[in-house]
MIZA-378150 format. One record per residue (C-alpha): x, y, z. Coordinates in steps of 0.1 Angstrom, whole numbers, padded with zeros to 4 digits, always signed. Layout:
XYZ;...
// end
This chain:
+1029+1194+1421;+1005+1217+1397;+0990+1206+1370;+0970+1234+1348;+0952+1231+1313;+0951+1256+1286;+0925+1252+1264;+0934+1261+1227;+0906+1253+1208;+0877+1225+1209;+0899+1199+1200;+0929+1203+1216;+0947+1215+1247;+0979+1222+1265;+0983+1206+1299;+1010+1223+1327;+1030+1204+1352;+1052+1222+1379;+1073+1200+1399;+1090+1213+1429;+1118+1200+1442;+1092+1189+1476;+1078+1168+1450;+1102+1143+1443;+1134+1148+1470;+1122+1124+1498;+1121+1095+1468;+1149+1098+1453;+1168+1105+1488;+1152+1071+1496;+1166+1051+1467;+1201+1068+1464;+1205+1052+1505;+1194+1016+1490;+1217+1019+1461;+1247+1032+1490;+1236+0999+1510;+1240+0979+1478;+1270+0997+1459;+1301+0976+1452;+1327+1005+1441;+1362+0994+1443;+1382+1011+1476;+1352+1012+1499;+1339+0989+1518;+1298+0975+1513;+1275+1003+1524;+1302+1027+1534;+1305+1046+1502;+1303+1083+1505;+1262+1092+1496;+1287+1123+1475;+1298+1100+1452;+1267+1078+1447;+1248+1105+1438;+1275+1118+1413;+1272+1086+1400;+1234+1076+1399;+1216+1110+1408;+1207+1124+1379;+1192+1088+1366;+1171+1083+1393;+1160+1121+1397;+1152+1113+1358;+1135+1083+1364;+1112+1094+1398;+1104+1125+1380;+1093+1106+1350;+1073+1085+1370;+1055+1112+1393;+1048+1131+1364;+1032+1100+1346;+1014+1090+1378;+0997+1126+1381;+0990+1132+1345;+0967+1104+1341;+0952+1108+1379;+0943+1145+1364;+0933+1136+1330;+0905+1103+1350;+0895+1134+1376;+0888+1161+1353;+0870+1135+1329;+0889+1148+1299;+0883+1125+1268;+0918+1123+1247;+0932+1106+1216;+0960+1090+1217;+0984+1101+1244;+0998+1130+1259;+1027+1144+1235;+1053+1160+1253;+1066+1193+1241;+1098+1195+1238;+1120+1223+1251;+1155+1237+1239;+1162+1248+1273;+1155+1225+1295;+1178+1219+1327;+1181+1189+1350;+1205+1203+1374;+1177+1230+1388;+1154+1219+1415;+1120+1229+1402;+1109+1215+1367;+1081+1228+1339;+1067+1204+1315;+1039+1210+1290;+1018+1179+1270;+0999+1183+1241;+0966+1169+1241;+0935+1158+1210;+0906+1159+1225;+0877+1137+1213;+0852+1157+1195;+0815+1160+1211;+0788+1149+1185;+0750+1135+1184;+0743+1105+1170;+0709+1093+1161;+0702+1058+1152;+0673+1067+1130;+0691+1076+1094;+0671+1097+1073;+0671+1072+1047;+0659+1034+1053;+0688+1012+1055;+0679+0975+1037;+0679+0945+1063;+0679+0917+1041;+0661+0884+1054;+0675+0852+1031;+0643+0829+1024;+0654+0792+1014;+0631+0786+0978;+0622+0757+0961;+0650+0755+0940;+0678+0755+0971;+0657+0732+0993;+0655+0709+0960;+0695+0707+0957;+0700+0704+0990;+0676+0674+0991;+0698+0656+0959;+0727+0665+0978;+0712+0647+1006;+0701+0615+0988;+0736+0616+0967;+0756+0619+1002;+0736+0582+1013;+0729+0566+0982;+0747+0535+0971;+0777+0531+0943;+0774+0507+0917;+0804+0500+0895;+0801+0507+0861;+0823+0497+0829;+0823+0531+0813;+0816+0569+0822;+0783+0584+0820;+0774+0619+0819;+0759+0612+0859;+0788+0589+0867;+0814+0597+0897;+0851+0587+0885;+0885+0581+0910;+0917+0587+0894;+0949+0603+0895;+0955+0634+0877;+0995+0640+0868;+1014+0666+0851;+1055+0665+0866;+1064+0696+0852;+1036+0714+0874;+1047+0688+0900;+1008+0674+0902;+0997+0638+0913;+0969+0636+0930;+0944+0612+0935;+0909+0619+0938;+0871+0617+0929;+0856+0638+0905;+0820+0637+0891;+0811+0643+0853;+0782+0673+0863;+0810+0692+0880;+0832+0698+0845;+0826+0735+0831;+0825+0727+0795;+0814+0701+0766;+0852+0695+0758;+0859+0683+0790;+0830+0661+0797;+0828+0647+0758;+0871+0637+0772;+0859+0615+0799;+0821+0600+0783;+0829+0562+0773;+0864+0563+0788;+0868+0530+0805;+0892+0519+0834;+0929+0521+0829;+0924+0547+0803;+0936+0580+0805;+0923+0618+0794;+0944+0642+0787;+0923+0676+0795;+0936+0714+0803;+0931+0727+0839;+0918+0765+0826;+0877+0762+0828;+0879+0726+0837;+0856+0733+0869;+0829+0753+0874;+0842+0768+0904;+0882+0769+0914;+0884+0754+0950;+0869+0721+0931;+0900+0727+0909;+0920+0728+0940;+0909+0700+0954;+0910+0679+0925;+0950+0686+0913;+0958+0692+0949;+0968+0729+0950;+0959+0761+0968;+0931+0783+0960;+0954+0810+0949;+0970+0787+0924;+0936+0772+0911;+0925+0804+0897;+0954+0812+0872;+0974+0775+0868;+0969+0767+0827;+0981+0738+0822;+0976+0700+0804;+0967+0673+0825;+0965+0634+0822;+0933+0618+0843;+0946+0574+0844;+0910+0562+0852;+0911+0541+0885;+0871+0537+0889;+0839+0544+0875;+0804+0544+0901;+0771+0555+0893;+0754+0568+0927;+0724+0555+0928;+0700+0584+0953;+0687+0570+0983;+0652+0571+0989;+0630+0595+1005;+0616+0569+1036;+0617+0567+1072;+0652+0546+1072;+0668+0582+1056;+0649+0605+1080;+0656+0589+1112;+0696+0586+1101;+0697+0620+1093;+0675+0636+1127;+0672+0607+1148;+0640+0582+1154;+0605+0597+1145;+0614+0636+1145;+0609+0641+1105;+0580+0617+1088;+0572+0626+1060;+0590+0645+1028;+0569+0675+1034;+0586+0678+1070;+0621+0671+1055;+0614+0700+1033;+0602+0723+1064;+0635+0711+1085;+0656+0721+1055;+0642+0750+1048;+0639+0762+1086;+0677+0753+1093;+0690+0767+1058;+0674+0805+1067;+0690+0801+1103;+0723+0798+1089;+0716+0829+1066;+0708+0851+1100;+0745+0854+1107;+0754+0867+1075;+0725+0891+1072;+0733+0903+1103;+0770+0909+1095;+0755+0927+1067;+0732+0948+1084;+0761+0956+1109;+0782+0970+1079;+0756+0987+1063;+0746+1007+1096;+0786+1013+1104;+0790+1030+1071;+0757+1057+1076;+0770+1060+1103;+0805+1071+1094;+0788+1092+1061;+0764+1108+1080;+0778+1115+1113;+0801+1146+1112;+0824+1162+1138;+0861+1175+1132;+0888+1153+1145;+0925+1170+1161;+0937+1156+1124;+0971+1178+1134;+0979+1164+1165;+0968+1128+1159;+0995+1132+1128;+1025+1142+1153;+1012+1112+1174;+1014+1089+1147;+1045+1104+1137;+1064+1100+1173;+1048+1071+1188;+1053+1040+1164;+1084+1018+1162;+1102+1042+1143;+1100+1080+1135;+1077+1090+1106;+1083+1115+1078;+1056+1139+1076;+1045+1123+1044;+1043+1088+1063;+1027+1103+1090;+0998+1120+1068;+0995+1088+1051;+0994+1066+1082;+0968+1091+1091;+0945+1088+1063;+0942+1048+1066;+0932+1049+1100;+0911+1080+1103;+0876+1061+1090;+0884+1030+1118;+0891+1062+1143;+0858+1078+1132;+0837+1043+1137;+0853+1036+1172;+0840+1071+1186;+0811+1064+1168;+0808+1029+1182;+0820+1042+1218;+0793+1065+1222;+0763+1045+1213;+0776+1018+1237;+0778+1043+1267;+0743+1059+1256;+0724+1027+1256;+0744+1012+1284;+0754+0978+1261;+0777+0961+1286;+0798+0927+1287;+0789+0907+1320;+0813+0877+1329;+0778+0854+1330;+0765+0861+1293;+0807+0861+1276;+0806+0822+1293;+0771+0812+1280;+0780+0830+1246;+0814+0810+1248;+0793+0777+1254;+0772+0786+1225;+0800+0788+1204;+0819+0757+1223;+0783+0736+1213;+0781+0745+1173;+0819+0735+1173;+0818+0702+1190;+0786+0695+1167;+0801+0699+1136;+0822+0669+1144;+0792+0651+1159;+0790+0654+1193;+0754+0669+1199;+0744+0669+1231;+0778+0677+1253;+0770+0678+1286;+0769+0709+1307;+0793+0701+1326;+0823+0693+1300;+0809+0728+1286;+0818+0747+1317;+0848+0729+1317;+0856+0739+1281;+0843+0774+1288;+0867+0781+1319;+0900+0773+1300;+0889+0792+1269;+0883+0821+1289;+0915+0818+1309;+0931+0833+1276;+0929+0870+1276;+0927+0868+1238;+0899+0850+1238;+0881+0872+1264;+0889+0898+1236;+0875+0881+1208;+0847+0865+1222;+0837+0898+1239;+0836+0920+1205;+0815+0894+1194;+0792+0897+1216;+0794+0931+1218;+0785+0935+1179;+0756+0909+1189;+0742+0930+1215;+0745+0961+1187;+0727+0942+1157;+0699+0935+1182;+0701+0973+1191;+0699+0983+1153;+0666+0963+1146;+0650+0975+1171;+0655+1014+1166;+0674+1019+1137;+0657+1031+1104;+0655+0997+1087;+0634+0983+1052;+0631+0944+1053;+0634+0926+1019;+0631+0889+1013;+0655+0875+0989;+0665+0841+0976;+0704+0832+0989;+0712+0837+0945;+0698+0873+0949;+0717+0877+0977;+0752+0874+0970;+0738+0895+0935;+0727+0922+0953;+0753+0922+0982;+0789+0911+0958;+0775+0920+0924;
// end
């Protein structure tokens, strides 16, 4: 077998193959004697039909099929030896002409080529790396969130503008009944509060669910329906007053701090304040970082530029998908995915130039990690190491998983590459200024 290139232009090429009949006769003389040992054809005995009429029968589908395979076999053994980098796959080109009765066959694939481009980490212009500092205000809310979570109820006889109140709200022509607890601060407007202040038990407010809440999933939770529904349902509700409790705020002492971090680790309001604040801007890193990762992914898109083999990469979309594209669908297919193309080159490259690699040891301590903030959430703080292992193993027994976690890391290891070379500004902003800045 042969196998030549031609090289068209930069980004694409024509690969050769010349398959002699030397190539592929031994093979296919092979399996046409184990289909004759095998062959039940009426009139001839097992194993003693004539090899003449085997191969009139199943010749030319196994010539097709060893061919095929040889060819497939080679190709990708040439394309690994001569370190060719190609998009997609090889396109076959297809011939008018072509004859499986001779003895010696041509075949010619189409290649894209991936384009060769520079990429430097420091952009011209500074990209923001925003840091989220807790302030005052949030470590203030989250402190009467806090003291609200312990404190005690006591019953009341009638709603106050502070009061919590359970109840059902109903409305059988929206098919709603739904129990739940609701507090008088969380109402959007005057109407709706001035509706429940003085209402006693047993009565029952009649109030409309557009602008009831401040925000939408507290709509959804309260009449029990999806977020989607929350945000355009407009309709009158009645609230049958069940209970009315005034939550009286725990106090700021010892008792409260060792319940919330265990015996003696916070002492004083001052620390509680510190903790807060400390383990509020943690949180934040992950979606700063997520942030930054974006940020650098689009300069990097904008401002690196090379030429893609748009026209081949269209033909491969075109042939290679569940079903055969239209030109049109083809160009349009083509268009949506050229900017994720773009990134993964992009993204490819600086991986192999910095040598950012996935060991086996750091995906299971990075699954662990992830196992540990999981298992906490529902309490279980210190697991021990070896129930984590345990964990670990069958999570990454699931080549999914492997997959996910892996990119995970991956874009880990390339956030920690970005701060440390890439052309950053830092600025300090309050979690409000944030999501102003970041979602308008």
């Amino acid at each position: 077998m042969n196998i030549t290139k031609e090289q068209i232009d930069e980004l694409n090429a024509v690969v050769k193959v010349a398959v002699t009949k030397d190539d592929y006769q031994d093979k296919v003389e092979t399996i046409l004697k184990d289909y004759r040992k095998q062959a039940n054809i009426p009139g001839f005995r097992k194993g003693q039909v004539p090899m003449g009429l085997i191969k009139k029968q199943y010749g030319k589908a196994i010539l097709v099929d060893e061919v095929n395979k040889l060819i497939q076999d080679n190709l990708n053994k040439y394309l690994t030896e001569e370190k060719l980098d190609v998009l997609g796959n090889p396109l076959p080109k297809q011939r008018d002409n072509f004859n499986w009765d001779s003895d010696d066959f041509d075949f010619e694939f189409e290649l894209g080529l991936a384009p060769s481009f520079e990429i430097d980490l420091k952009a011209k212009k500074a990209i923001t790396h925003y840091t989220i500092i807790a302030d005052d205000k949030m470590i203030n809310e989250q402190i009467e969130r806090i003291q609200k979570q312990y404190g005690k109820l006591i019953n009341k006889t009638e709603v106050g503008k502070k009061d919590e109140v359970v109840g059902v709200f109903k409305n059988e022509e929206a098919e709603i009944e739904n129990k739940t607890t609701l507090t008088i601060s969380e109402l959007k407007g005057k109407k709706a509060i001035d509706a429940f202040l003085g209402k006693k038990v047993g009565d029952t407010v009649t109030v409309n669910t557009k602008d009831l809440f401040k925000e939408d999933q507290d709509l959804a939770r309260a009449i029990g329906v999806d977020s989607e529904t929350a945000k355009e349902i407009s309709v009158e509700v009645t609230f049958t007053i069940e209970e009315i409790n005034e939550r009286e705020p725990a106090k700021l002492d010892q008792e409260l701090f060792d319940k919330l971090f265990g015996p003696d680790v916070i002492k004083s309001e001052e620390e509680l304040k510190n903790k807060i604040k400390e383990d509020s801007e943690q949180q934040f890193v992950q979606q700063t970082d997520q942030k930054l990762l974006n940020d650098v992914t689009e300069d990097f898109i904008e401002n690196t530029k090379f030429d893609l083999p748009s026209n081949f990469l269209k033909k491969w979309i075109q042939l290679t998908g569940e079903k055969v594209l239209s030109d049109d669908e083809a160009a349009a297919e083509y268009e949506k995915s050229e900017k994720g193309l773009r990134y993964q080159l992009i993204e490819g490259k600086i991986i192999q130039e910095n040598k950012l690699q996935v060991q086996f040891d750091e995906l299971k301590e990075f699954a662990k990690g992830f196992i540990k903030s999981q298992m906490a959430q529902f309490g279980q703080l210190n697991p021990a190491e070896e129930e984590l292992d345990n964990i670990a193993g069958r999570v990454l027994s699931n080549q999914e998983e492997v997959k996910r976690l892996s990119e995970q890391l991956m874009s880990q290891k390339l956030i920690t590459l970005y701060k440390e070379k890439a052309n950053l500004k830092t600025k300090e902003v309050t979690y409000e200024n944030f999501v102003k800045e970041v979602y308008g």
